[in-house]
Backbone bond lengths (Angstrom), bond angles and torsions (degrees), N, CA, C in turn:
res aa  C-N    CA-C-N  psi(-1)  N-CA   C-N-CA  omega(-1)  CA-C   N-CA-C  phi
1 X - - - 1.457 - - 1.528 109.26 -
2 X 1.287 110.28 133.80 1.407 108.76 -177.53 1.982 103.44 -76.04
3 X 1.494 87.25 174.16 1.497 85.32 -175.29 1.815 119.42 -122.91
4 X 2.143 95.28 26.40 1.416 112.85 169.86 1.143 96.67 -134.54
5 X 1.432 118.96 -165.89 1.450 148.98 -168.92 1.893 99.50 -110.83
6 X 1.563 107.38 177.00 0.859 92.11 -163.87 1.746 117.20 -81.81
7 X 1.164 90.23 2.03 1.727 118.25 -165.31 1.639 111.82 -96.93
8 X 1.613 108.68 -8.00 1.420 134.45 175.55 1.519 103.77 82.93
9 X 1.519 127.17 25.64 1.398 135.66 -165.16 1.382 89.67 -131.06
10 X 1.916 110.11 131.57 1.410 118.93 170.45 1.945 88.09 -113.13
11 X 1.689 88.69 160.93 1.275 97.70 171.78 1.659 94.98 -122.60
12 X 1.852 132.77 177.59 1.160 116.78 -170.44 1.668 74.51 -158.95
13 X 1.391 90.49 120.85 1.738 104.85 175.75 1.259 103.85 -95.44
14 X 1.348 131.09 113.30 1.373 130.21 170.95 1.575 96.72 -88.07
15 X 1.733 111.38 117.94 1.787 113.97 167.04 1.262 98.01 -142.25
16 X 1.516 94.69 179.15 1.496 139.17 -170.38 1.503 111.29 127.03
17 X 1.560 93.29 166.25 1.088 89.36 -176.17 1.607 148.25 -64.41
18 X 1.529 134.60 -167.43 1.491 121.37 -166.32 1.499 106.76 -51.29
19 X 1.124 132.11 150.55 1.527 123.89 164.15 1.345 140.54 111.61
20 X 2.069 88.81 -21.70 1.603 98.55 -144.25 1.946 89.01 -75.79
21 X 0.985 104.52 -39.11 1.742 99.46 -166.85 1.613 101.32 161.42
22 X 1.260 116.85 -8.09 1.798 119.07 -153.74 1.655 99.23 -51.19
23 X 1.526 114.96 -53.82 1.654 79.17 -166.55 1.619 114.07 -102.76
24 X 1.372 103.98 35.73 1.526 107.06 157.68 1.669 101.25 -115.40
25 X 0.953 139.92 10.03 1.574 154.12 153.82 1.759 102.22 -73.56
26 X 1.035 90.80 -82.21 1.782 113.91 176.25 1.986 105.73 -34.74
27 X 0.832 125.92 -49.41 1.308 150.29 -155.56 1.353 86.76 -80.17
28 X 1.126 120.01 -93.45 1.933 124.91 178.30 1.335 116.66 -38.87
29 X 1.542 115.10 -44.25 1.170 126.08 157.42 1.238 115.60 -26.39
30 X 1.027 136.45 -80.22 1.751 168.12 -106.45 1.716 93.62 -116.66
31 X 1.434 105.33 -50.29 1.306 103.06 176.98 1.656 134.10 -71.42
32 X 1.295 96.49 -42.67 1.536 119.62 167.14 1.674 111.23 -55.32
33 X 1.328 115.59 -38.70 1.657 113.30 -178.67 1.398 97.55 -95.18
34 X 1.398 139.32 -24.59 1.339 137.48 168.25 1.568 96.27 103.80
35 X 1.265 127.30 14.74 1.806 119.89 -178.23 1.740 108.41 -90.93
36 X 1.140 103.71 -178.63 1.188 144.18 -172.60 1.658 100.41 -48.19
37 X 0.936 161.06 -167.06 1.493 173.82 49.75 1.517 125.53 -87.91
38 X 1.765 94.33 138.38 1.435 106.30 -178.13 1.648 94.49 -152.80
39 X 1.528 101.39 140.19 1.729 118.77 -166.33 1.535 79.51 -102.92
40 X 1.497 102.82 147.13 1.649 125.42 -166.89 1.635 97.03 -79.05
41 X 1.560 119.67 -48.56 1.381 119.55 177.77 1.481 116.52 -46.79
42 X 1.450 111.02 -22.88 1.562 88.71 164.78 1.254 140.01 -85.44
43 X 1.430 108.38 13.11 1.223 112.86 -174.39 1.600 125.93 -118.41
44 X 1.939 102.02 9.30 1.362 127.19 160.61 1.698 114.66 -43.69
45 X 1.077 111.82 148.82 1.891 102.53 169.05 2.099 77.75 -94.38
46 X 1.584 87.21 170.02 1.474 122.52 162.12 1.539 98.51 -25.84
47 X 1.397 113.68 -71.76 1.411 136.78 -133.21 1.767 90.70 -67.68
48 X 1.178 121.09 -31.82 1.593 131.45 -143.64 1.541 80.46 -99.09
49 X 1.447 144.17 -63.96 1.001 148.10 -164.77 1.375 110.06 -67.99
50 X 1.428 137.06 -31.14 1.429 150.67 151.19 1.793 105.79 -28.01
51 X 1.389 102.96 -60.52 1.617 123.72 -135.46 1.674 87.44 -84.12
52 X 1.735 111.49 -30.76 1.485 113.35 -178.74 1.360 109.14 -75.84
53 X 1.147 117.07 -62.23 1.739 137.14 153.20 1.355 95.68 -9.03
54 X 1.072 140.17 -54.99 1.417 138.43 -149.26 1.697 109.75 -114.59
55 X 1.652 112.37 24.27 1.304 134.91 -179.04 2.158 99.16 44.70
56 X 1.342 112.74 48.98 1.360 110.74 159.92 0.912 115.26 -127.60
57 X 1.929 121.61 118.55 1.082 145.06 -178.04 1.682 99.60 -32.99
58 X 1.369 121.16 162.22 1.427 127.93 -175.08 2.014 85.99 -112.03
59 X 1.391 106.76 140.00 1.646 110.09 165.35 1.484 114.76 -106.89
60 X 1.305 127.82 178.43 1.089 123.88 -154.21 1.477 100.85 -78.63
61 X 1.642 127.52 -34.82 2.226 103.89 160.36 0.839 96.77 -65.71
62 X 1.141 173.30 5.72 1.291 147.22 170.16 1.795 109.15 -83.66
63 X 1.435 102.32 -30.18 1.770 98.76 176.39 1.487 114.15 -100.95
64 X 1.425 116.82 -11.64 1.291 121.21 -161.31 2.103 99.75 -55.29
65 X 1.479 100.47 -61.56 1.614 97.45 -170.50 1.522 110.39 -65.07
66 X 1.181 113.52 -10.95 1.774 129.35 169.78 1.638 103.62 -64.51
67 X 1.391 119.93 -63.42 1.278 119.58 177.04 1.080 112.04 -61.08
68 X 1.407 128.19 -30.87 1.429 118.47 -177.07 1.316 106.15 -81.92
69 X 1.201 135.44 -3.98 1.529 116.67 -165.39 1.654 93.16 -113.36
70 X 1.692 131.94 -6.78 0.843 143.10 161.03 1.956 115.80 -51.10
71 X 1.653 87.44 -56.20 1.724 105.97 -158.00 2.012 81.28 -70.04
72 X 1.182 124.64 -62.31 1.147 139.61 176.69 1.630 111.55 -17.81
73 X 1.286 126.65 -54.52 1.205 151.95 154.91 1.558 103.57 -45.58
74 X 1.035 125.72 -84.41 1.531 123.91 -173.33 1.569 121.01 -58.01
75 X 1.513 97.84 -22.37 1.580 96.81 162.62 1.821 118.98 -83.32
76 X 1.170 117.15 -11.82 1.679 126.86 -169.07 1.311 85.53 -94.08
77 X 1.316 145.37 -38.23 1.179 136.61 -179.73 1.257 125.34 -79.33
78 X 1.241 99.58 -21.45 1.888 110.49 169.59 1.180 125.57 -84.01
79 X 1.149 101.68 -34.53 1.923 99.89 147.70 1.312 139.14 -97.58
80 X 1.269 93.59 19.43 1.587 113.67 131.95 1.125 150.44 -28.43
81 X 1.734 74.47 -67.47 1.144 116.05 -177.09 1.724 109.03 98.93
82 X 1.094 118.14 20.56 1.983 115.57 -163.54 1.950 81.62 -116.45
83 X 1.176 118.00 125.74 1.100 132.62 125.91 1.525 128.05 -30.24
84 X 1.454 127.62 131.21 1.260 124.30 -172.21 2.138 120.17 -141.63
85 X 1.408 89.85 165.10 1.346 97.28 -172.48 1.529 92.78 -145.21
86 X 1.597 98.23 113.72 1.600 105.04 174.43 2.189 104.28 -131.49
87 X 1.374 88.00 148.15 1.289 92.26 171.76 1.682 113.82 -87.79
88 X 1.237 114.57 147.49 1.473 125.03 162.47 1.466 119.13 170.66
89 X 1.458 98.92 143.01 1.465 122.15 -155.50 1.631 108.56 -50.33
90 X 1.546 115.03 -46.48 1.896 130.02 158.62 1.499 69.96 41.27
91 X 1.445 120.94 91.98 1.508 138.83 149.22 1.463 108.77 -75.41
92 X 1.300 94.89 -59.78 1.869 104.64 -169.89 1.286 120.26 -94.83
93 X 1.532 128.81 140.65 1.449 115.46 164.16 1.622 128.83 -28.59
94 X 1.373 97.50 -34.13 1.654 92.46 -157.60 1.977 93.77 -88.73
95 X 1.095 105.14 -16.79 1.623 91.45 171.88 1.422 119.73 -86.86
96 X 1.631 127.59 -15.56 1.541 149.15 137.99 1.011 101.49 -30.65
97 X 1.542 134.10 -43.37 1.354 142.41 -155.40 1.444 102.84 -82.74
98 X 1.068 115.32 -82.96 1.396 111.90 163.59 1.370 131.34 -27.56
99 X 1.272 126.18 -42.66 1.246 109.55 177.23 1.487 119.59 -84.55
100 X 1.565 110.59 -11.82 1.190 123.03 177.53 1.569 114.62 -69.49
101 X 1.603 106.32 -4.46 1.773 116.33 177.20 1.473 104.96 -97.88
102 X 1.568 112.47 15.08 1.289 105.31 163.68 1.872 117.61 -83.46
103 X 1.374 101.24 166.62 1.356 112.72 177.82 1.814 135.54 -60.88
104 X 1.280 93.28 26.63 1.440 111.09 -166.26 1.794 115.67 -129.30
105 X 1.484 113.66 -169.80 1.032 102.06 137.94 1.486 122.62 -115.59
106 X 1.542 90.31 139.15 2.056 89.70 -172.78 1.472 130.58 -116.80
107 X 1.219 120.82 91.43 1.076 160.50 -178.05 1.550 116.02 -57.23
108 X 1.385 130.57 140.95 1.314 112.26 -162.69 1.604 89.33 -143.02
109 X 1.590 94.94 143.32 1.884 91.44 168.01 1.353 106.67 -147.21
110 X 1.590 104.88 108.07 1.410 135.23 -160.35 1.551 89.95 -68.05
111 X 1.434 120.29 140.15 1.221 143.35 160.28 1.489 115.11 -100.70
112 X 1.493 118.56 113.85 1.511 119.64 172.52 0.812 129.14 -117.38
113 X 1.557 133.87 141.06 1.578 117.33 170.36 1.977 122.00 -162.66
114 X 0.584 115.94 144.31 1.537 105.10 -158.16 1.685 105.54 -63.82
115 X 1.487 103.74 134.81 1.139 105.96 -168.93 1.378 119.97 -60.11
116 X 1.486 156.66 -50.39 1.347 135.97 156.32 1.579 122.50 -9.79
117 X 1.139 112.60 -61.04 1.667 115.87 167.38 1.629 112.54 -57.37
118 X 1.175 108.42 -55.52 1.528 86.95 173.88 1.433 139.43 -82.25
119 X 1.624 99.70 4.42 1.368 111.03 172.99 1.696 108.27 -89.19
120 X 1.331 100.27 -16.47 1.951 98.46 166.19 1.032 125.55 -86.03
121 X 1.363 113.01 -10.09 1.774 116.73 -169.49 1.836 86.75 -99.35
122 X 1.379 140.60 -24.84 1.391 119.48 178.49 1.488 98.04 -112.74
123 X 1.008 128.99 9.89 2.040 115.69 132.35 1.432 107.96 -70.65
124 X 1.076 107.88 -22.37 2.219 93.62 178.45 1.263 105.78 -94.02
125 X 1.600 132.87 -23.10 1.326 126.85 -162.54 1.965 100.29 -68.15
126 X 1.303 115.46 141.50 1.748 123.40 168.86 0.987 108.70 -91.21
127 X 1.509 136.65 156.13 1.054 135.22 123.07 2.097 102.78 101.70
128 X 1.616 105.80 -7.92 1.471 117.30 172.61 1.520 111.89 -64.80
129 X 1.483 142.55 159.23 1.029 161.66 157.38 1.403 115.86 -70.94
130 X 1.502 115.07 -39.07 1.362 127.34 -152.26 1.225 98.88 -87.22
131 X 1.594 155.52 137.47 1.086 143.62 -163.50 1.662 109.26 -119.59
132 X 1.275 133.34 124.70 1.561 114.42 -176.70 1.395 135.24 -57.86
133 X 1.838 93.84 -4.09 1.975 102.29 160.93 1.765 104.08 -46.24
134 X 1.944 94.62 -52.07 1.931 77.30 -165.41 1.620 124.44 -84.51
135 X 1.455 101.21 41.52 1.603 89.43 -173.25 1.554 99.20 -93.05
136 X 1.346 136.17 -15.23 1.208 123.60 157.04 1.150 124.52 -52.96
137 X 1.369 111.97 -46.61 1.998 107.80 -175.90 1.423 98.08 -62.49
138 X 1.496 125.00 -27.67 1.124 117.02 170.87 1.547 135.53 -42.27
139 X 1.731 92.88 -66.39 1.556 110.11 172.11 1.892 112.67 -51.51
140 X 1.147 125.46 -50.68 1.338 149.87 130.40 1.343 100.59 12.06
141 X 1.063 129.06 -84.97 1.550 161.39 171.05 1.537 116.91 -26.92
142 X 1.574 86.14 -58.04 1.437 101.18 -155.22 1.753 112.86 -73.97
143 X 1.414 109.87 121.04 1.448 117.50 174.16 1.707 99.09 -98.52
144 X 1.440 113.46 114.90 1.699 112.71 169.51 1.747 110.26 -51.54
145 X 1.284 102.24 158.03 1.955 99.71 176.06 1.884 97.26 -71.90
146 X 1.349 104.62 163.30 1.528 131.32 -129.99 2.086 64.93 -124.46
147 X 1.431 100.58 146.76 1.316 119.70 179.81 1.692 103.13 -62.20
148 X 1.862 122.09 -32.28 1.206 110.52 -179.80 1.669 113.67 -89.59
149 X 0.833 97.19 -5.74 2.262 97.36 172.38 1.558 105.31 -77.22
150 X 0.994 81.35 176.12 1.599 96.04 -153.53 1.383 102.30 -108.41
151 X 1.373 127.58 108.70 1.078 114.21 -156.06 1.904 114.00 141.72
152 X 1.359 92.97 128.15 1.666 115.47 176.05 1.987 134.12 -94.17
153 X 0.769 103.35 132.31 1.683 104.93 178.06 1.069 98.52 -92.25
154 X 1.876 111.64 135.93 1.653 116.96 158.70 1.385 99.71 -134.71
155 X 1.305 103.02 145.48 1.942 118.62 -160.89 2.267 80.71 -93.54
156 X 1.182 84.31 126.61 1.728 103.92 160.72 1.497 143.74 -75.64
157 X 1.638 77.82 1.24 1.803 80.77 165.69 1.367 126.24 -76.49
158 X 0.893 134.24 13.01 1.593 147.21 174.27 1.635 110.37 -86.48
159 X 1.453 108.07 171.72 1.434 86.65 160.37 1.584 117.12 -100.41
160 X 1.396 105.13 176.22 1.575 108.81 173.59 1.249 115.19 -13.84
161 X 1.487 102.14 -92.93 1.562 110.93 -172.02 1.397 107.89 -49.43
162 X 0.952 143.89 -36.81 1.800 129.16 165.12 1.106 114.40 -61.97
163 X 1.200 127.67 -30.88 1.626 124.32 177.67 1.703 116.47 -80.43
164 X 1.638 105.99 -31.59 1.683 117.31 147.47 1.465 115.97 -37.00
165 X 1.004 130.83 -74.43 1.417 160.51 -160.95 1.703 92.43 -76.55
166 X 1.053 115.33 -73.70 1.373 99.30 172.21 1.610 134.75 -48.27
167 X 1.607 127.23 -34.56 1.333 126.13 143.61 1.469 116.48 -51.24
168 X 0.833 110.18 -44.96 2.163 103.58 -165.90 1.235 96.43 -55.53
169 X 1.871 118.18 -60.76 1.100 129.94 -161.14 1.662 121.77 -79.70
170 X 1.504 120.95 10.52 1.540 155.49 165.63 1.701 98.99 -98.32
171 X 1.030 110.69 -66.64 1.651 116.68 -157.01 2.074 88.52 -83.26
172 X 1.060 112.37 15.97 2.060 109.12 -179.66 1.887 97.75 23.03
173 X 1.265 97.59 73.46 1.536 113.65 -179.08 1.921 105.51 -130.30
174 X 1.446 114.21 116.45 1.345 120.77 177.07 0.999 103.59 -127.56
175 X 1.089 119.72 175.10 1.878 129.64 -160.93 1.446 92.78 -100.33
176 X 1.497 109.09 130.04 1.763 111.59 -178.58 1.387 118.19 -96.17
């Protein structure tokens, strides 16, 4: 397996579900290889951030133009030419799927961690949208990556920077 896209640009989906660490993963990530970063929540409409706000699970229209404006992003940046590191939740294969029709190669590094722990770290988070009612529909949700995707699991009980270091050094990713 090569270790770019076809354009010589990888993209690196930091997911799982609410809580796990993704865009403080993503963030160190991004910095350490020197690429691009963009957090998936910004690319919610109003309507999607309302519906969470209001502890209601999001269904699959509700993420579809979300994923697309995600993959959309990682492809504008790949012909760029900038390499990228974006966060997003990509619960299910088929939303993996989609972003995987971006212009890159897109690479995923599953964040895990047993839910009690991550249901304490988003009772402490301020100022989030996401409420820890929906981290069940989450778990619910969540299909792990499939032995043929592209893409590594790292358990979050560590801290940050080990869980940094532990993706780069899973995903054979060095700063170019």
């Amino acid at each position: 397996m090569t270790t770019e896209g076809r354009n010589g640009i990888t993209c690196v989906v930091v997911m799982g579900p609410s809580g796990v660490g993704k865009t403080t993963t993503a963030e160190g990530l991004a910095a350490r290889l020197g690429w691009a970063f963009a957090e998936a929540d910004r690319f919610h409409p109003q309507a999607n951030i309302d519906k969470m706000t209001a502890g209601i699970p999001l269904d699959d229209d509700d993420r579809a133009p979300w994923l697309a404006l995600i993959r959309d992003w990682i492809s504008a940046k790949a012909q760029a030419g900038e390499s990228t590191v974006v966060t997003c939740s990509a619960l299910k294969r088929r939303y993996r799927d989609v972003l995987r029709g971006a212009d890159a190669r897109v690479r995923f590094l599953e964040l895990m961690g047993e839910v009690d722990t991550i249901q304490g770290r988003m009772a402490s988070r301020k100022g989030h949208y996401m409420p820890p009612s929906l981290l069940a529909s989450q778990f619910a949700d969540l299909e792990p990556l499939d032995d043929d995707e592209d893409g590594v699991i790292v358990d979050v009980s560590a801290t940050p920077e080990e869980v940094i270091s532990a993706g780069v050094a899973k995903l054979g990713l060095a700063r170019s």
